[in-house]
Structure formats: structure tokens, C-alpha cells
C-alpha positions as semicolon CSV with decimal commas, in nm:
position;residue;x (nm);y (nm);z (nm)
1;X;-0,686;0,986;3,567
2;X;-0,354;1,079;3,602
3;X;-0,159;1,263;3,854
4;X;0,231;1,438;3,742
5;X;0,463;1,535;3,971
6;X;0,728;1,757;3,830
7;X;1,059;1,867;4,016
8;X;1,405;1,911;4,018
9;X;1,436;1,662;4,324
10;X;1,133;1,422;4,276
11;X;1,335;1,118;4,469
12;X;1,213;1,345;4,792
13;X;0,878;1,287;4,701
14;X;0,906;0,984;4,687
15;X;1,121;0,941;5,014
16;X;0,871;1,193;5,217
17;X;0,578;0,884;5,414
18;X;0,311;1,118;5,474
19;X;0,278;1,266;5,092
20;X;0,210;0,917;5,025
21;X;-0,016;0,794;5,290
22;X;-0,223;1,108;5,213
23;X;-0,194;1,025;4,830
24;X;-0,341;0,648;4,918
25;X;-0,604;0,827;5,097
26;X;-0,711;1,062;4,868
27;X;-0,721;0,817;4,581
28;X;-0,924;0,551;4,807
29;X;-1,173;0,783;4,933
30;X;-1,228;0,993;4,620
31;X;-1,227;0,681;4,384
32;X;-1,364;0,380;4,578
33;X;-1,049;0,210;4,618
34;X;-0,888;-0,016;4,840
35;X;-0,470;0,046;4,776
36;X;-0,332;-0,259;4,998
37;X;0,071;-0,342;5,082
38;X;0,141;-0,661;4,922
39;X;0,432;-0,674;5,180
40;X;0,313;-0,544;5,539
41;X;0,685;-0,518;5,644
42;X;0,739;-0,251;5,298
43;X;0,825;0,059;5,312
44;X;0,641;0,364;5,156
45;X;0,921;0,431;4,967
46;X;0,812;0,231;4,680
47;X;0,683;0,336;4,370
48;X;0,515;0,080;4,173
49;X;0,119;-0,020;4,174
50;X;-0,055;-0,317;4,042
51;X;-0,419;-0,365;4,017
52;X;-0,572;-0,735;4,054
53;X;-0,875;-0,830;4,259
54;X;-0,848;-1,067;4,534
55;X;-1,009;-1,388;4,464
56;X;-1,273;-1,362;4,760
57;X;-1,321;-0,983;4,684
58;X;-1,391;-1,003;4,294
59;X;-1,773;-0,877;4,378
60;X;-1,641;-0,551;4,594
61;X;-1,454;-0,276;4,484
62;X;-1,084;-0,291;4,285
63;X;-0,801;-0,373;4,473
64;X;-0,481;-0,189;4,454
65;X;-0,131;-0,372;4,554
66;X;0,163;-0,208;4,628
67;X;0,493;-0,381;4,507
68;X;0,826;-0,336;4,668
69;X;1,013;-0,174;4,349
70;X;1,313;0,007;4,432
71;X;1,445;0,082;4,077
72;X;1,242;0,387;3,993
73;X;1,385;0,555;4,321
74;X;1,685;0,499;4,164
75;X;1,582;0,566;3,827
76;X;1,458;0,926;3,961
77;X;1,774;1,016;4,204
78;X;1,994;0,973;3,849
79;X;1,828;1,198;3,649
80;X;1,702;1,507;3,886
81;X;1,467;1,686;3,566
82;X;1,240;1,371;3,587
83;X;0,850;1,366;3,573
84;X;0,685;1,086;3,770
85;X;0,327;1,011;3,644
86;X;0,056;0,803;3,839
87;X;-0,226;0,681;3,592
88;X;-0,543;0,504;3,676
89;X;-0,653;0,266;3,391
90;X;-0,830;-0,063;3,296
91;X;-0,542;-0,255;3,374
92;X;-0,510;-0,050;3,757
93;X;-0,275;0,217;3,883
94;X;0,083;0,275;3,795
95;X;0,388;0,511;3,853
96;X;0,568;0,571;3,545
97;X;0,881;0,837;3,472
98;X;0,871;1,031;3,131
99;X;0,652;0,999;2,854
100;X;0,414;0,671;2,816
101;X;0,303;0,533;2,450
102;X;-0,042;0,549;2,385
103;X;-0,295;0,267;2,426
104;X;-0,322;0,284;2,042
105;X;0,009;0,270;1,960
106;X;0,116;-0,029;2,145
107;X;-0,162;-0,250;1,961
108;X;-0,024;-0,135;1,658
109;X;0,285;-0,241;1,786
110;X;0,169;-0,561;1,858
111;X;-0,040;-0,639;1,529
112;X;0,330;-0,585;1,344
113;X;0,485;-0,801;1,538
114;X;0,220;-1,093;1,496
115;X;0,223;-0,988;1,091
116;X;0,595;-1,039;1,147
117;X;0,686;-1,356;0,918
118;X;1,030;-1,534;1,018
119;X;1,302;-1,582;0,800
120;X;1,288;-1,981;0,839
121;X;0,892;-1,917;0,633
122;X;0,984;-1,718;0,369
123;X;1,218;-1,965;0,261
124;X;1,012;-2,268;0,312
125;X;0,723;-2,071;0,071
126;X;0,967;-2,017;-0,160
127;X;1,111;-2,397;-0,181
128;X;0,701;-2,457;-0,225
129;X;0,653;-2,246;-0,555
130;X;0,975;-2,313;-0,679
131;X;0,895;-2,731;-0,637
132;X;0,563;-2,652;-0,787
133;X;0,705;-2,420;-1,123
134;X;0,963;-2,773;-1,109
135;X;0,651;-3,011;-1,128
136;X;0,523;-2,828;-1,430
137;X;0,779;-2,806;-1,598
138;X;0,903;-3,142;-1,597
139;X;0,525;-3,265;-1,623
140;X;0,438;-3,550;-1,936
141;X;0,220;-3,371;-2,061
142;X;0,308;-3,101;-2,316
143;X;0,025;-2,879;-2,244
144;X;0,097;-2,827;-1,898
145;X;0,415;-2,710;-1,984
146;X;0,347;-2,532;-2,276
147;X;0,079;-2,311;-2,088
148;X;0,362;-2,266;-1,779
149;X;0,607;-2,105;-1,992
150;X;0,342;-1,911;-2,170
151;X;0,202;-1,801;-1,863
152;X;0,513;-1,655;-1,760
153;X;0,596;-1,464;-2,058
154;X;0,304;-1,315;-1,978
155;X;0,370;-1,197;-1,661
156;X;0,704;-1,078;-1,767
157;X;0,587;-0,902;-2,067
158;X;0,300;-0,669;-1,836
159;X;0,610;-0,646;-1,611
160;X;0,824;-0,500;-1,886
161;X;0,565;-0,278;-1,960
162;X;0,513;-0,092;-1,653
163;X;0,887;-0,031;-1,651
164;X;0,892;0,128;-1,964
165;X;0,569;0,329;-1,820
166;X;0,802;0,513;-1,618
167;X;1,055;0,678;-1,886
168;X;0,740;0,773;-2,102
169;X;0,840;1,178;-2,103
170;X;0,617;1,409;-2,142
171;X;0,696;1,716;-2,482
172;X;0,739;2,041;-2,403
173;X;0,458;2,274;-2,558
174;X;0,597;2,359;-2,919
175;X;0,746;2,669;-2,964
176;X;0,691;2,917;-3,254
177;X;1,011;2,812;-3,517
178;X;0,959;2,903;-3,876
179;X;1,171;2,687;-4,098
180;X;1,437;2,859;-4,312
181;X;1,374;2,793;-4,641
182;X;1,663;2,719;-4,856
183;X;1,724;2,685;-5,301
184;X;1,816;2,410;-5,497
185;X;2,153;2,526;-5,468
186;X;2,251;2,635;-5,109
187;X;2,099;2,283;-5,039
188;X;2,336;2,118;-5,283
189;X;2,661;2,322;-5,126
190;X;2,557;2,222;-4,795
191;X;2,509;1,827;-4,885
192;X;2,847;1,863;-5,058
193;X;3,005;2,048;-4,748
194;X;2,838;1,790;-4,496
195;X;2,979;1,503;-4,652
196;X;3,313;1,592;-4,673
197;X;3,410;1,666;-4,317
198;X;3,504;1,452;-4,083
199;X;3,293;1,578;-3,773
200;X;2,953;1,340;-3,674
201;X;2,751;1,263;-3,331
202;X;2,700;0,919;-3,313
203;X;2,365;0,817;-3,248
204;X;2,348;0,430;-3,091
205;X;2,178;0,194;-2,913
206;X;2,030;0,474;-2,646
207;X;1,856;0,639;-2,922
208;X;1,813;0,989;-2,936
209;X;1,885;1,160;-2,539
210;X;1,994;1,424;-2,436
211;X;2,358;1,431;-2,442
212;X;2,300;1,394;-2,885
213;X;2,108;1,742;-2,923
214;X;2,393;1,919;-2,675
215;X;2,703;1,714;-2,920
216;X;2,517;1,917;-3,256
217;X;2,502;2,234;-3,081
218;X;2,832;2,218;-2,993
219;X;2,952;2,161;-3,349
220;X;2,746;2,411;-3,468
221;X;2,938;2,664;-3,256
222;X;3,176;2,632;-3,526
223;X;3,033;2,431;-3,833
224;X;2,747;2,493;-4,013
225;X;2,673;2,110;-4,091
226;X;2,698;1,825;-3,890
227;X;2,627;1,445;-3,971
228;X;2,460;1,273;-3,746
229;X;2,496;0,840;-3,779
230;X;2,280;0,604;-3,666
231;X;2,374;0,239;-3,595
232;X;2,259;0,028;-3,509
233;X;1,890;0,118;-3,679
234;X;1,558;-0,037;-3,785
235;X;1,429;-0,017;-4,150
236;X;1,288;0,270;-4,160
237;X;1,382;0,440;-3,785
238;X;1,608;0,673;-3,979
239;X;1,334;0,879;-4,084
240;X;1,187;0,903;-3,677
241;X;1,554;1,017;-3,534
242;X;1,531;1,314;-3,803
243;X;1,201;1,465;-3,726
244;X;1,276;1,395;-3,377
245;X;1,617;1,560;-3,343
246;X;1,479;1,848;-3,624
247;X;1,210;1,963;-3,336
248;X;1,427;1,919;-3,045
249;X;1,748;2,107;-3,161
250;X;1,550;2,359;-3,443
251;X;1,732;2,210;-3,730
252;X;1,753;2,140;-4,103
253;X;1,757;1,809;-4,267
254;X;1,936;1,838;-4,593
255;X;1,964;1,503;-4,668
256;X;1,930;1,136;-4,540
257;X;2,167;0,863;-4,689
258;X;2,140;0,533;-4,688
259;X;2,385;0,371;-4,514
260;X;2,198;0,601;-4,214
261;X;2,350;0,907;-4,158
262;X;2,166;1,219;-4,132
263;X;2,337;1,573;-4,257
264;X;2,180;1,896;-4,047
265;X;2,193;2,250;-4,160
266;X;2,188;2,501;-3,789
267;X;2,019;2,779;-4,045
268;X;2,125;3,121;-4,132
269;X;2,009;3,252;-3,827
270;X;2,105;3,056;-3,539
271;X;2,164;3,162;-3,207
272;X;2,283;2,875;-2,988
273;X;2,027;2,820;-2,685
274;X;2,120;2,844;-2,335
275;X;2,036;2,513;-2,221
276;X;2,166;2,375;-2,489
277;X;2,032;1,984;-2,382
278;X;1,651;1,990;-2,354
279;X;1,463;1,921;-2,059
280;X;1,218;1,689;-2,212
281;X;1,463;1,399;-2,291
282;X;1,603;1,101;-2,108
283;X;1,980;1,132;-1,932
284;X;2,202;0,884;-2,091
285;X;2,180;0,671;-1,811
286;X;1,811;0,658;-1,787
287;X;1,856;0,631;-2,193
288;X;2,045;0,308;-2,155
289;X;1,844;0,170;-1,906
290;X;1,504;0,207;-2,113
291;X;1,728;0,038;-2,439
292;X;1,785;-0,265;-2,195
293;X;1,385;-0,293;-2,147
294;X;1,306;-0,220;-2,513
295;X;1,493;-0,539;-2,607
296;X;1,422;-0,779;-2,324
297;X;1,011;-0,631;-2,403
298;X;1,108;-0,739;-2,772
299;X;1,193;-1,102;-2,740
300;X;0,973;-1,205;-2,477
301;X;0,722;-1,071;-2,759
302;X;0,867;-1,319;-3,011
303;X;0,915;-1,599;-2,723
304;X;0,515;-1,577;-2,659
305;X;0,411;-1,571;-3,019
306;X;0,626;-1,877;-3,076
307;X;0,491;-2,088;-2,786
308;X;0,185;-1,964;-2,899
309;X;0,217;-2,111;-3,225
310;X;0,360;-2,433;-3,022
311;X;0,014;-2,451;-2,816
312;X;-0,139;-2,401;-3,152
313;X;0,020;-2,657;-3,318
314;X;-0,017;-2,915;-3,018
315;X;-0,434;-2,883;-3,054
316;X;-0,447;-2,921;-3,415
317;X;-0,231;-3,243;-3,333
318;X;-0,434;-3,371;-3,069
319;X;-0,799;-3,305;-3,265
320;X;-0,661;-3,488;-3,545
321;X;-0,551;-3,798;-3,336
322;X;-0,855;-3,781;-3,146
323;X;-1,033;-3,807;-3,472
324;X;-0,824;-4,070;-3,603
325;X;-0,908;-4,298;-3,273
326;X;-1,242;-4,233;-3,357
327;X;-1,309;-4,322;-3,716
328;X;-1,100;-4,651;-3,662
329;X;-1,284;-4,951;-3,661
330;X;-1,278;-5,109;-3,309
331;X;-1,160;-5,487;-3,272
């Protein structure tokens, strides 16, 4: 139950004796109350109730105190568009000004504040694992720390993984391109042409992004052939940077050297595109960053296959011992 008063002077409310006797009444009589004065010599002027039974009346009805709180007068007389609100719960019958948080919200409140861990634990857990990862590693027995560093590898390597998850983009649905196709000669000019200038777009450790397909339209606004070099590059990656820069920029391979470089043909026909950097490829930022997790995803590859050949190495050693013990004749 709840009863709002609403006003742009509520402190005479509050200040008027008979609303309030009447108010005590009508509560008491409707609800089966008793509302006492915890202070006979207080005033009706204040605006506070608390609910606790008297020890020798615990069997009768509820008991209703009234303290002698003077600060919500106060609190009311400052700001004159206030709402006083009297509610009747399980824990008795209050006065409150403004809003109140819901019983719901205030457990919630509380279960956060009990899940609350302090700074002084965090740091004591940590000192824990950290003595622990110490233990094993320092541990006399190779196997123990052989499987340690293994199992972190591990770890890292899944880790490593669900990075690289994330700049997995997805390819555009192919468009309709038919190839230009070119003689024995016009390819032969064009090889002869390519090499000869000067112009390129480098292509380096970011691998094919963005910001490469936008450099070979740009030279194609006045060239018809541009080189494109790769280093550094994997045996045999050459051959992926061509067919994937011939399907994102609508190019012609003419030829691929071998000290990596790549020489495109823009076709007899070409009309330069309006977004001339696709949207299905990496920024060179993003580029860069998924380089950075290609490499550290590399050698903790190699670092597990060599402890792994380690561990490997260590059984064979220890059956054969344990053998030798065996077949030994005993004194």
C-alpha cells in the first residue's frame, strides 16, 4: 500500500497536526495497526516510520513507531515540486520523497556487491598460479616440465586461432567479367613494356589489402601495365597474390618472374571502378595486425612440434632404461 502526496508546498502537509492524526487513524483502523510515538514529548511534525514489534506484543498485531526525523521537513521545504510517498511493506511503514528502487533491484544490488572481489585477492590468486607455473617449471623431473610448456603452447596456439577467426572476410558474390583474350604478340609487347618502366605497387608483409588493388588502379589511370613485387614471399605464394589480385581488381597476368614480381595488363576495355578499393578486403591496419598473428600462430606451431619431439624423445629414453634395469642381473 502506498499513499502519494503531491504539491507545490508539501512541507504544509506535513506541518498541518490534524492531517496526520487522521492519517494514523485511518491507517490503524482500516489496517489493524497500532502507530505508537516512540517519544511521547514529539511532535507530529515528523515524518519517518519504523515498524518493529514490541517484545511483550510479538503475538498481537504490528506495531508502528514514530521517530523524531526532522530532515525530510527540511528535505521537502528545499525543493517545493517534491512527492512524499508513505508505503506499507514487510519491513513496516515509511515516508519517502521521490522515486524508491524496487525490491528487486536492491538484491541485485547487493548480490554484486558480495560477487565484488577486492583488489588485495586478485593479486594474492595471481602470486598462487604464478608460484605454481614456477614449481613446474623448475621441477626435476623433465616430464613435468616438458608437458608445462607444451601445455601452454597449446593454449596459445587455440588463442591465436580465434584471433585470426575474426579477420576471416567474407567474398563478394562474383561478378560476370569475361577475360580479354590477347595473341602471342600483344602479350610479348606488353611483357616488354612492363618491364621496362619504372612504376610498381609493392606488395609486403600485409599481403594483399586493400590499399594494393586502389595503388594499380591508380596507375592504370595512366599506364597500361603495372608490376606488382612481392617480398617478402613463400615458395610458391606468388602464384596465390596473382589470382587473388586478378579477381579483385579485373586484371591480366602477363607474366610472373622469378625474382617475384607480377606484370598486369588493365585490358583494352577498362573503365576504372568507382570504389576503386574493394569492400571485401582488410584495411591496412587490420592487414598488419592479422600479419602479426600469422607469424606468432607460425612459431608457436614449430615450438609445439619440437617439444613434441622432446616428449617423444624423453619416452623412448626412459623405456629403454627401464628395460635396461630390467634385463640386468641383480646382485
Amino acid at each position: 500500500m502506498s499513499i502519494r502526496f503531491v504539491g507545490r508546498r508539501v512541507s504544509n502537509f506535513i506541518r498541518n497536526t490534524s492531517f496526520l492524526h487522521n492519517l494514523r487513524d485511518s491507517v490503524s483502523q482500516k489496517h489493524g495497526l497500532d502507530i505508537r510515538y516512540i517519544n511521547p514529548k514529539a511532535d507530529l511534525h515528523t515524518c519517518s516510520l519504523t515498524c518493529f514489534p514490541f517484545p511483550n506484543q510479538i503475538s498481537q498485531k504490528p506495531v508502528f513507531v514514530l521517530d523524531s526525523i526532522h530532515s525530510l521537513r527540511s528535505h521537502v521545504r528545499l525543493t517545493s515540486n517534491s512527492a512524499v510517498e508513505m508505503t506499507m511493506g514487510k519491513d513496516g511503514v515509511r515516508f519517502s520523497i521521490g522515486k524508491q528502487r524496487p525490491d528487486g533491484l536492491r538484491e541485485r544490488e547487493k548480490k554484486q556487491r558480495r560477487n565484488k572481489v577486492s583488489k588485495k585477492t586478485k593479486l594474492n590468486e595471481l602470486r598462487f598460479y604464478r608460484l605454481k607455473a614456477k614449481k613446474k617449471m623448475r621441477s626435476p623431473n623433465p616430464e613435468v616440465r616438458l608437458l608445462y610448456r607444451l601445455g601452454k603452447a597449446k593454449r596459445k596456439e587455440e588463442w591465436l586461432i580465434e584471433k585470426l577467426r575474426k579477420f576471416d572476410v567474407r567474398k563478394a558474390a562474383a561478378e560476370v567479367h569475361d577475360p580479354e583474350s590477347l595473341t602471342e604478340e600483344e602479350k610479348f609487347y606488353l611483357k616488354r613494356t612492363g618491364e621496362k618502366k619504372k612504376h610498381y605497387v609493392p606488395v609486403g608483409r600485409r599481403g594483399v589489402f586493400g590499399g594494393v588493388v586502389l595503388n594499380m588502379h591508380l596507375h592504370w589511370k595512366n599506364h597500361e601495365t603495372v608490376k606488382v613485387v612481392c617480398k617478402p614471399c613463400k615458395p610458391g605464394q606468388i602464384h596465390e597474390y596473382a589470382e587473388e589480385l586478378t579477381r579483385l581488381s579485373k586484371g591480366i597476368v602477363i607474366d610472373i618472374k622469378p625474382n617475384n614480381i607480377i606484370i598486369f595488363y588493365r585490358g583494352k576495355n577498362y573503365v576504372r571502378p568507382e570504389i576503386m578499393s574493394p569492400p571485401d578486403t582488410l584495411s591496412k591496419a587490420k592487414a598488419l595486425e592479422k600479419y602479426k598473428y600469422e607469424q606468432s600462430l607460425e612459431h608457436t606451431s614449430e615450438f609445439i612440434e619440437k617439444l613434441e619431439n622432446e616428449l617423444e624423445e624423453y619416452y623412448k629414453h626412459k623405456a629403454r632404461f627401464a628395460k635396461a634395469k630390467e634385463s640386468s642381473p641383480m646382485d
